[in-house]
VMD Tcl script that builds the backbone (N, CA, C; Angstrom):
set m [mol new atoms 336]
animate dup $m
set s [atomselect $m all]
$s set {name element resname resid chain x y z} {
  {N N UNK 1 A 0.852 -1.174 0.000}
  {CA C UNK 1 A 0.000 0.000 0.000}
  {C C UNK 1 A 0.889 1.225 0.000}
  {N N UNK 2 A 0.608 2.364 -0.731}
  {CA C UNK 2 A 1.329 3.709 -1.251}
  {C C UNK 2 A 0.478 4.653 -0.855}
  {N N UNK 3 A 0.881 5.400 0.108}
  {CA C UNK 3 A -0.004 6.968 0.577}
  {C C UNK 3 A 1.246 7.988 0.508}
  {N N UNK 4 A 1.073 8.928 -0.382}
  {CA C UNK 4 A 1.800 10.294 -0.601}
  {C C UNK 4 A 1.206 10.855 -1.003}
  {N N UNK 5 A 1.154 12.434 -0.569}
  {CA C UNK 5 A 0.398 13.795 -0.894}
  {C C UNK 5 A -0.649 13.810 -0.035}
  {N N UNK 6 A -1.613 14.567 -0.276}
  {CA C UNK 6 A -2.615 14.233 0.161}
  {C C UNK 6 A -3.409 13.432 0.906}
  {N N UNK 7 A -3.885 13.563 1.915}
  {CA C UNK 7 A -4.564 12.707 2.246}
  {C C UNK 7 A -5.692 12.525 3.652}
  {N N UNK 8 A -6.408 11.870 4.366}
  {CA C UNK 8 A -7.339 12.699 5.659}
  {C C UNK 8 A -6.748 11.946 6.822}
  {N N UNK 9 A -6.453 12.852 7.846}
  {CA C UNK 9 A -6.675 12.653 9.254}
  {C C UNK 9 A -7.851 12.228 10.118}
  {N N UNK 10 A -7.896 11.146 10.653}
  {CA C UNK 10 A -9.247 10.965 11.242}
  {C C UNK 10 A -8.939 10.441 12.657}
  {N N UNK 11 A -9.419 11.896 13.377}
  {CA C UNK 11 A -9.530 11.595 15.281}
  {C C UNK 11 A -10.611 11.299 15.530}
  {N N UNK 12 A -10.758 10.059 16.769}
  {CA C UNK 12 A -11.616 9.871 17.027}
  {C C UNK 12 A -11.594 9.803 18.518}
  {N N UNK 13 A -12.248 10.703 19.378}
  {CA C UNK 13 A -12.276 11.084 20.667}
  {C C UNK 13 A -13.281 10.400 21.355}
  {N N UNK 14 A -12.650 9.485 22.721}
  {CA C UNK 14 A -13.507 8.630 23.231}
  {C C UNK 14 A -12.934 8.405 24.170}
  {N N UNK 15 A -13.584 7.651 25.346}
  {CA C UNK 15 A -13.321 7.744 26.734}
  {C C UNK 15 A -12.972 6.056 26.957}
  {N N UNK 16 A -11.972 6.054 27.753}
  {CA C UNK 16 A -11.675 4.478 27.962}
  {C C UNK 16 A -12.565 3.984 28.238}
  {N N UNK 17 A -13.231 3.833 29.008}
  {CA C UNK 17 A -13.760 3.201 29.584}
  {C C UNK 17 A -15.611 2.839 28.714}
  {N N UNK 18 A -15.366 3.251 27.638}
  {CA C UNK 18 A -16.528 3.182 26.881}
  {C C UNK 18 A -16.895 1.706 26.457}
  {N N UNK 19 A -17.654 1.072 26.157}
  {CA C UNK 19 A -17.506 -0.211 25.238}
  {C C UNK 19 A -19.038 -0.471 24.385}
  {N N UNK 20 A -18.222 -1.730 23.648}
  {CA C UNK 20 A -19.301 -2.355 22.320}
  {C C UNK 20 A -19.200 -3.494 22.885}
  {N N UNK 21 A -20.181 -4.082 23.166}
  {CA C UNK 21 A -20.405 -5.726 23.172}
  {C C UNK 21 A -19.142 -6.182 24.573}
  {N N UNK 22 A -19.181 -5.023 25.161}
  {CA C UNK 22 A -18.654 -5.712 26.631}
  {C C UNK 22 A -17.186 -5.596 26.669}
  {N N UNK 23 A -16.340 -5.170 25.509}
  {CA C UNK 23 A -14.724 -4.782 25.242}
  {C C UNK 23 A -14.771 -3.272 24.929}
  {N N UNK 24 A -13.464 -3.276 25.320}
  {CA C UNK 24 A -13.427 -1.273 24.862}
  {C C UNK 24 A -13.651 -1.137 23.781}
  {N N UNK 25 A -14.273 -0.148 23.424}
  {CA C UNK 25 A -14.772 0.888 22.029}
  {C C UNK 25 A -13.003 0.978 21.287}
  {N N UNK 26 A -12.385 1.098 21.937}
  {CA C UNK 26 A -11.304 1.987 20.626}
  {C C UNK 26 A -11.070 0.614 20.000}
  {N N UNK 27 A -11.133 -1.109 20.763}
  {CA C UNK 27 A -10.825 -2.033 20.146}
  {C C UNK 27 A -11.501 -2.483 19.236}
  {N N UNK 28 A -12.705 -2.155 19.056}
  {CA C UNK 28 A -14.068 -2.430 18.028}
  {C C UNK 28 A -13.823 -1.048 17.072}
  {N N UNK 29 A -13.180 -0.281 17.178}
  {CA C UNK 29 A -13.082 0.584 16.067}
  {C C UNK 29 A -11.771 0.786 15.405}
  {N N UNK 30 A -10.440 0.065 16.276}
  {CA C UNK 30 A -9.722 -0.541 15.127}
  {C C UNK 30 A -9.741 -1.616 14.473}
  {N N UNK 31 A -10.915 -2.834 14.909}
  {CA C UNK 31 A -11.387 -3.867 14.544}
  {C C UNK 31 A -11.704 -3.404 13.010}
  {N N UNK 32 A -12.842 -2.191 13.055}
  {CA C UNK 32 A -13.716 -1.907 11.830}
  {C C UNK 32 A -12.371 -1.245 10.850}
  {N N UNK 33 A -11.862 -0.599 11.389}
  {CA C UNK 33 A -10.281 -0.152 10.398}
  {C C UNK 33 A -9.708 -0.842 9.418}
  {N N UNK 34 A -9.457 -2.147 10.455}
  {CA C UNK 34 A -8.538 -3.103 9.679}
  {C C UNK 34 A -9.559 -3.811 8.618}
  {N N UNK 35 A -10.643 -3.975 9.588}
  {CA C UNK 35 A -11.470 -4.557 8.298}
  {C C UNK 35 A -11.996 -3.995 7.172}
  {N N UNK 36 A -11.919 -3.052 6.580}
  {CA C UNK 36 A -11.885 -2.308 5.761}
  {C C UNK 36 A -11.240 -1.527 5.435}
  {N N UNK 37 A -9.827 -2.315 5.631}
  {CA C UNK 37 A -8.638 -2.097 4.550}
  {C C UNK 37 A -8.240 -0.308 4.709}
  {N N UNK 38 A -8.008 0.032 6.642}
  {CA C UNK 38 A -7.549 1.405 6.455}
  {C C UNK 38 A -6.040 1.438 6.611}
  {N N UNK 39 A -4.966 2.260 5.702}
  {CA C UNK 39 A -3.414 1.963 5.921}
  {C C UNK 39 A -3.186 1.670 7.378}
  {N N UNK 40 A -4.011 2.115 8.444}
  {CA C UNK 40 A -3.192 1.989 10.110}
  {C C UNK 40 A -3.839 2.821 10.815}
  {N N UNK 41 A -4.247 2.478 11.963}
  {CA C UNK 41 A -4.226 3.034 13.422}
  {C C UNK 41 A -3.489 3.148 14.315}
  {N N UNK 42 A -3.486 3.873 15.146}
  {CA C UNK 42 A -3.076 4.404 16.575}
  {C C UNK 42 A -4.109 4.502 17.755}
  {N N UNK 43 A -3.773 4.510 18.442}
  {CA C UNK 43 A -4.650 4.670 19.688}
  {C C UNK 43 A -3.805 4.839 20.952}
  {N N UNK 44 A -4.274 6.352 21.216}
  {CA C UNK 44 A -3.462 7.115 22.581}
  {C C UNK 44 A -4.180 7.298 23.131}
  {N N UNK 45 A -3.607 6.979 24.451}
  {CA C UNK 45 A -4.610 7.195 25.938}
  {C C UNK 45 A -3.773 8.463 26.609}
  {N N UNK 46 A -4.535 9.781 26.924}
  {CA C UNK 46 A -4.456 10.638 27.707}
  {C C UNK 46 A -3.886 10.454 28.692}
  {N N UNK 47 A -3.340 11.674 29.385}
  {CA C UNK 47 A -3.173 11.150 30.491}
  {C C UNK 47 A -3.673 12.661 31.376}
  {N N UNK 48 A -4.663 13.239 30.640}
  {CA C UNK 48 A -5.707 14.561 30.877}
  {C C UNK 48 A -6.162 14.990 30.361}
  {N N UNK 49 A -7.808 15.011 30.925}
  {CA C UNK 49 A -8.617 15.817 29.776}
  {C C UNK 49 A -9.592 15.476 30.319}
  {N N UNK 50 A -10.523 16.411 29.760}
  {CA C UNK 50 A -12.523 16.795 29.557}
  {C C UNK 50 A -13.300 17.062 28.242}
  {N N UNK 51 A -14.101 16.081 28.618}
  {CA C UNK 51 A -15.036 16.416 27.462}
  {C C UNK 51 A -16.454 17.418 27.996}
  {N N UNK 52 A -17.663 16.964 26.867}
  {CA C UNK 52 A -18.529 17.835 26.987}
  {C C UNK 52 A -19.320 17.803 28.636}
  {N N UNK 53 A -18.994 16.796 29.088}
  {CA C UNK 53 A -19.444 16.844 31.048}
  {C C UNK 53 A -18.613 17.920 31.622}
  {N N UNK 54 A -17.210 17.893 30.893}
  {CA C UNK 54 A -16.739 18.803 32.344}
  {C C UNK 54 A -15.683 18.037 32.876}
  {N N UNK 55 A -15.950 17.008 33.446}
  {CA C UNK 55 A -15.147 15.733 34.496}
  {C C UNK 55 A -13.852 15.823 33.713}
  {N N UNK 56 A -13.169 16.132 34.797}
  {CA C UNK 56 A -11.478 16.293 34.207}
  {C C UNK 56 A -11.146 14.657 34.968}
  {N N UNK 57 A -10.928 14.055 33.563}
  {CA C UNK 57 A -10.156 13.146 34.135}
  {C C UNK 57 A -8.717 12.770 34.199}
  {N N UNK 58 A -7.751 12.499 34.967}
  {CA C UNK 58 A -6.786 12.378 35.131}
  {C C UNK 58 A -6.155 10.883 35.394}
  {N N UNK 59 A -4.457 10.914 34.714}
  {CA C UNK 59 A -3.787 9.626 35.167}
  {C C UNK 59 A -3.158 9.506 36.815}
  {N N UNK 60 A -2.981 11.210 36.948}
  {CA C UNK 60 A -2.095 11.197 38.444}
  {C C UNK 60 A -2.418 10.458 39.543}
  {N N UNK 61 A -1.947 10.028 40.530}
  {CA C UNK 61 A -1.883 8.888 41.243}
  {C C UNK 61 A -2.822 8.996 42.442}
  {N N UNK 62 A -2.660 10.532 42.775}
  {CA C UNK 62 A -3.907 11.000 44.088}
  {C C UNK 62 A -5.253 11.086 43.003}
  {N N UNK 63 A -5.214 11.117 41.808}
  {CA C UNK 63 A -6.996 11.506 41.061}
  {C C UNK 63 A -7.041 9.909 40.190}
  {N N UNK 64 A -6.815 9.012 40.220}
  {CA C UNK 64 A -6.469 7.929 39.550}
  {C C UNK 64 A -8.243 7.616 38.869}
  {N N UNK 65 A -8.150 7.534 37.293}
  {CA C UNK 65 A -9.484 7.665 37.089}
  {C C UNK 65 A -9.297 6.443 35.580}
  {N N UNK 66 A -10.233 5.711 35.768}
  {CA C UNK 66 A -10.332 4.448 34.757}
  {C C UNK 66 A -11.252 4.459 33.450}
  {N N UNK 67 A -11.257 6.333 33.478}
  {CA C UNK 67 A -12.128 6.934 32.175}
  {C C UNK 67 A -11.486 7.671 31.545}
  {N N UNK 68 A -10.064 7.360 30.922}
  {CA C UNK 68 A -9.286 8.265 30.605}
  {C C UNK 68 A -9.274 8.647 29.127}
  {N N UNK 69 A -9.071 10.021 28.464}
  {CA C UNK 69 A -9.063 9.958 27.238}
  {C C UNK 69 A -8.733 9.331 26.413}
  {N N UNK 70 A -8.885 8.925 25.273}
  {CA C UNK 70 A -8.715 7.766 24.079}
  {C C UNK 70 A -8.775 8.770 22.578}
  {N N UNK 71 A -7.356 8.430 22.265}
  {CA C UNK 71 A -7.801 8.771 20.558}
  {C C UNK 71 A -7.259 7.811 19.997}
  {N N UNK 72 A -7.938 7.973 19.024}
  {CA C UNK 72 A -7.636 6.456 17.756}
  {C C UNK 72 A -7.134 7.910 16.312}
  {N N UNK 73 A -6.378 7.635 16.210}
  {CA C UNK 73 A -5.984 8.228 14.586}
  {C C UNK 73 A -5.728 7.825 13.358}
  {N N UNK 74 A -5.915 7.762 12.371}
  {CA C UNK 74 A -6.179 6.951 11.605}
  {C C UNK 74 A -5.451 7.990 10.277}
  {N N UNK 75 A -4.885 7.306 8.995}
  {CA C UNK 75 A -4.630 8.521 7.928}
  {C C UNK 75 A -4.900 7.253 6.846}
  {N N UNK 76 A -5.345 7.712 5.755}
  {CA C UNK 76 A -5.905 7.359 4.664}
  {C C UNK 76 A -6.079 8.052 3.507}
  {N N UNK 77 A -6.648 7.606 2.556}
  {CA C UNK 77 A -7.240 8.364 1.088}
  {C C UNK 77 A -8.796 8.916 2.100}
  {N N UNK 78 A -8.997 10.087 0.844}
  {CA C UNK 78 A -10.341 10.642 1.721}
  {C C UNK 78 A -11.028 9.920 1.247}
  {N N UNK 79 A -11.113 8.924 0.473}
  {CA C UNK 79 A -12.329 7.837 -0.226}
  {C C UNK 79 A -12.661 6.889 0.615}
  {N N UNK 80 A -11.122 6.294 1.226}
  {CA C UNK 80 A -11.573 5.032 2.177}
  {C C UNK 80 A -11.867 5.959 3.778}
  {N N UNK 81 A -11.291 6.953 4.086}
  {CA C UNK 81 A -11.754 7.610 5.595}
  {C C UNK 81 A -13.269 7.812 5.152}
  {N N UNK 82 A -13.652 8.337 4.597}
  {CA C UNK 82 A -15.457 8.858 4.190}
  {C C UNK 82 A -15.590 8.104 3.858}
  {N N UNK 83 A -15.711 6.495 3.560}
  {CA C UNK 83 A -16.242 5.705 3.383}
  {C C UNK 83 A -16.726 4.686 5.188}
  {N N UNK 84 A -15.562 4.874 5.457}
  {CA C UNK 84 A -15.553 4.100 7.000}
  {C C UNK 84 A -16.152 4.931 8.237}
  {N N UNK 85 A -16.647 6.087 7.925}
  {CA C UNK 85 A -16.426 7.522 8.688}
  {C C UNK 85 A -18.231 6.703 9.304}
  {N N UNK 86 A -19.232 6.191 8.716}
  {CA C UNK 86 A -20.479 6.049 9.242}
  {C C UNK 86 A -20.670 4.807 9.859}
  {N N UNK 87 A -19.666 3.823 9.649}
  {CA C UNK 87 A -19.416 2.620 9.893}
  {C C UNK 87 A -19.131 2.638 11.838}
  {N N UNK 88 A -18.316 3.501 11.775}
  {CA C UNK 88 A -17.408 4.346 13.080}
  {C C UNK 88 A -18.892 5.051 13.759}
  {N N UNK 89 A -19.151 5.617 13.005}
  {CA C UNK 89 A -20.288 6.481 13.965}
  {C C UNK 89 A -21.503 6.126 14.651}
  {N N UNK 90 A -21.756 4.756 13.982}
  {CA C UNK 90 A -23.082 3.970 14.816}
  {C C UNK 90 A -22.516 3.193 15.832}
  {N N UNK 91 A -21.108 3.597 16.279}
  {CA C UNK 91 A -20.642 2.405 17.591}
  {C C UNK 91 A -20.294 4.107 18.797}
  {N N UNK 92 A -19.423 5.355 18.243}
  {CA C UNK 92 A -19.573 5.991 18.928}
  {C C UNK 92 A -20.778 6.950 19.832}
  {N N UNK 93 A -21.214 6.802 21.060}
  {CA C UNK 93 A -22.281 7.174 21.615}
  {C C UNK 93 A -21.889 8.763 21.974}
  {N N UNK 94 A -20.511 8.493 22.683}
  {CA C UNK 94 A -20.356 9.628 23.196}
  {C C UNK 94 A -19.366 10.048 23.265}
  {N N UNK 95 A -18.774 11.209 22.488}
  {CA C UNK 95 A -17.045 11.509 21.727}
  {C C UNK 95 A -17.059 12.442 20.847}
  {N N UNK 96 A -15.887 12.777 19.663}
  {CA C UNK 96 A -15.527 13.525 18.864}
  {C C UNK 96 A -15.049 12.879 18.012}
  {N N UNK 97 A -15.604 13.278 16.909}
  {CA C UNK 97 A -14.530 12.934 15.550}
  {C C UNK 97 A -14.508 13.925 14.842}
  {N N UNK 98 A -13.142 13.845 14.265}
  {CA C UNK 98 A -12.508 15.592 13.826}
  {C C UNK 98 A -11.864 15.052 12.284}
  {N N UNK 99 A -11.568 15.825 11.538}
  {CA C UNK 99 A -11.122 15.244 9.953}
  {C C UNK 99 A -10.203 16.271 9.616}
  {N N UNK 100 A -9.260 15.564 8.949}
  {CA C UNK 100 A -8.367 17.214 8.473}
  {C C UNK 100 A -7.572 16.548 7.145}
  {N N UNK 101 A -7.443 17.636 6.349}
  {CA C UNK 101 A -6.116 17.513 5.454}
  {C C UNK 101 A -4.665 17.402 5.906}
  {N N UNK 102 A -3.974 16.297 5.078}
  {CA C UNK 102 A -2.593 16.240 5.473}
  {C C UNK 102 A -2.179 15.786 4.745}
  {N N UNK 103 A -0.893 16.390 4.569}
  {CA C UNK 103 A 0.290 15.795 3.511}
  {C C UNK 103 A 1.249 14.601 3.785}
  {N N UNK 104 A 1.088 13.231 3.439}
  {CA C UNK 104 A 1.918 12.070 4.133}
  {C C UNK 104 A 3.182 12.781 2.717}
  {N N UNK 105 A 4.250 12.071 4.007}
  {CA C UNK 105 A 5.173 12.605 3.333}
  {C C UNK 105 A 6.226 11.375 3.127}
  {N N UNK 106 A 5.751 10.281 4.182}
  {CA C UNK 106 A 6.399 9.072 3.722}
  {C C UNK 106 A 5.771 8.191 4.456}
  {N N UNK 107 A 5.436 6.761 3.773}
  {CA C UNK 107 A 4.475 5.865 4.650}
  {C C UNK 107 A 5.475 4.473 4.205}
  {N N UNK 108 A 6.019 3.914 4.837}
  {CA C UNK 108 A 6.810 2.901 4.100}
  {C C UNK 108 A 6.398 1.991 5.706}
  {N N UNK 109 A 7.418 0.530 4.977}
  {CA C UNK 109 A 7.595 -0.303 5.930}
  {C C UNK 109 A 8.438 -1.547 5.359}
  {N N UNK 110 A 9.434 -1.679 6.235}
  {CA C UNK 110 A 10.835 -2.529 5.796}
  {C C UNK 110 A 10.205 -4.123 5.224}
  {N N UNK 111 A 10.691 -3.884 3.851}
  {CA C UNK 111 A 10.048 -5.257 3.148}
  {C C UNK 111 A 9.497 -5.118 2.229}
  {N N UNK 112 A 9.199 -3.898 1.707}
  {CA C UNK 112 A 7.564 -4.051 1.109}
  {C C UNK 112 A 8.886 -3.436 -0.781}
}
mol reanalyze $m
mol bondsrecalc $m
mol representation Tube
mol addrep $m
């Protein structure tokens, strides 16, 4: 697979502690990724932040909180991100997803 120039950013803002079918949400939505053939995910856990409640949640050791921010990032053609983009949205209840232009400037991997 070849990604240069162009191409979409896709955040997807979600709380650990969220889930589909009884496992965390970010794992059911790199599930849907791979299965429809997106170049790659990421998935970073915060270690601070608030969403639309307010509730600052934190990693620090006196506020120790098991709802911590989650992003999944994802980069692709804008054909296959807007294609997967509604697929993603009937599992997120409660979160952000954000889209942007970006220039890959090198996507390789030893072997290929």
């Amino acid at each position: 697979m070849k990604i240069e120039g162009e191409a979409l950013l896709l955040r997807i803002h979600i709380g650990e502690a969220d889930k589909c079918e009884g496992k965390p949400l970010y794992k059911k939505i790199v599930q849907i990724l791979r299965e429809n053939h997106i170049a790659g995910a990421t998935v970073l856990r915060g270690i601070l932040g608030y969403g639309k409640s307010t509730v600052i949640h934190s990693a620090s050791i006196l506020d120790l909180s098991e709802d911590l921010p989650i992003i999944v990032e994802v980069i692709d053609s804008e054909e296959k991100i807007k294609n997967v983009i509604p697929i993603i949205e009937k599992y997120v209840k409660n979160g952000l997803i954000t889209m942007e232009k970006v220039k890959v400037i090198k996507y390789t991997a030893e072997g290929e």
